[in-house]
C-alpha positions as CSV (number, residue, x, y, z in Angstrom):
1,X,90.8,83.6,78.7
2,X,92.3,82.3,82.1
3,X,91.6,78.5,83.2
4,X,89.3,77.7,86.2
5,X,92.5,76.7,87.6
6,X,94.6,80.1,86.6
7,X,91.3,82.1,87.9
8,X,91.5,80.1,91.1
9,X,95.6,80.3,91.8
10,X,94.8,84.4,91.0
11,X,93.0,84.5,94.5
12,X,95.4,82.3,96.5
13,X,98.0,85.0,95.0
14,X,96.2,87.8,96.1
15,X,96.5,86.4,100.1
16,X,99.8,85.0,100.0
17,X,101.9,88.2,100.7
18,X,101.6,90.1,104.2
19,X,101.8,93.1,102.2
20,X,98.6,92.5,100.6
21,X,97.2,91.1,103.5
22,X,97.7,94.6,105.2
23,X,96.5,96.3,102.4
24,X,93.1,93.9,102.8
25,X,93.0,94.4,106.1
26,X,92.9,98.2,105.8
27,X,90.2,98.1,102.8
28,X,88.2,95.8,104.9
29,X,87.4,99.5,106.8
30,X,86.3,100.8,103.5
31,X,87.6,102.3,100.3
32,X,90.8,103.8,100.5
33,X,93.1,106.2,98.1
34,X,96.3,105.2,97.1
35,X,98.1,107.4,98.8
36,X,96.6,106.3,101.9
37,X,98.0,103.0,101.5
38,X,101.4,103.7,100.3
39,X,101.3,106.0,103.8
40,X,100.7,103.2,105.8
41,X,103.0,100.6,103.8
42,X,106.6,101.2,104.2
43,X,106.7,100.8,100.4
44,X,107.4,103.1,96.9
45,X,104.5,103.9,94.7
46,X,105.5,101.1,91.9
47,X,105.6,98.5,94.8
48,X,102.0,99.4,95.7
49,X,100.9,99.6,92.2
50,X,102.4,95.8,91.8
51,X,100.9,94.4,94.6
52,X,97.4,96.2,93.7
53,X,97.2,94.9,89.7
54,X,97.8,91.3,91.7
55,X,94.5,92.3,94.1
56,X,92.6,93.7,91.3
57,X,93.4,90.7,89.2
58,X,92.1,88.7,91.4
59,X,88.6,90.0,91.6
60,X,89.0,90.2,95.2
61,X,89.6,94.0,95.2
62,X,88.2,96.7,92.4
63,X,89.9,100.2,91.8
64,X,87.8,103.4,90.7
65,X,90.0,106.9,89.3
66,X,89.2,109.7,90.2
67,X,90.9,112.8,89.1
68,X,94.5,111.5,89.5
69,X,93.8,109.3,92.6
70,X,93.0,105.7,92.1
71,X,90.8,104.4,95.3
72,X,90.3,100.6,95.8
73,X,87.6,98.7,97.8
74,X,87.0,95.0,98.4
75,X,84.7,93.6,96.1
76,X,81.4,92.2,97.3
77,X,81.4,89.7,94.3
78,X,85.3,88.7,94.7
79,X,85.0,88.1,98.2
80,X,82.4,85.8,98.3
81,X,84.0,84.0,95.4
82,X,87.3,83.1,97.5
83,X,85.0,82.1,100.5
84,X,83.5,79.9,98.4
85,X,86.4,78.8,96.7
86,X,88.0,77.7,99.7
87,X,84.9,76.0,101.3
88,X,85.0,73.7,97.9
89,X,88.2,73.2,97.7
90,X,88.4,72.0,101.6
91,X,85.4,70.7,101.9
92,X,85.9,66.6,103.1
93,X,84.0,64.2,101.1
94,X,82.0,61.7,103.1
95,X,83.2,58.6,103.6
């Protein structure tokens, strides 16, 4: 079972690569295929798959099969986690 602090650094992971954050950034228009995404990133298929266990580990995006196609969708739930993560964790105490 991962720390608070290991389920935290999980999230930063999952927005500290522009590849990821393209791959956000195209799931924020709704669920898309893997092969979508691997058309739009100049990346191989093992690449993708990498940089989508890291997003899916991190709550932040969720994966469904179907058939042989895996499509992936940001997660209501792990979204407003890391918005709420990072409101706590920069929020200024009072003086």
């Amino acid at each position: 079972m991962p720390t608070i602090h290991e389920k935290h650094a999980a999230v930063f992971k999952a927005f500290c690569d522009e590849k990821r954050l393209a791959i956000i950034t195209m799931l924020h228009k709704g669920e898309r295929c893997a092969c979508e995404l691997q058309e739009y990133l100049p990346i191989g298929q093992s690449t993708l798959s990498h940089h989508m266990k890291i997003l899916c580990d991190s709550g932040v995006v969720v994966g469904r099969r179907e058939g042989k196609w895996i499509y992936y969708s940001i997660s209501r739930q792990g979204s407003e986690y890391a918005v709420e993560l990072l409101k706590q964790l920069t929020a200024v105490s009072p003086d």
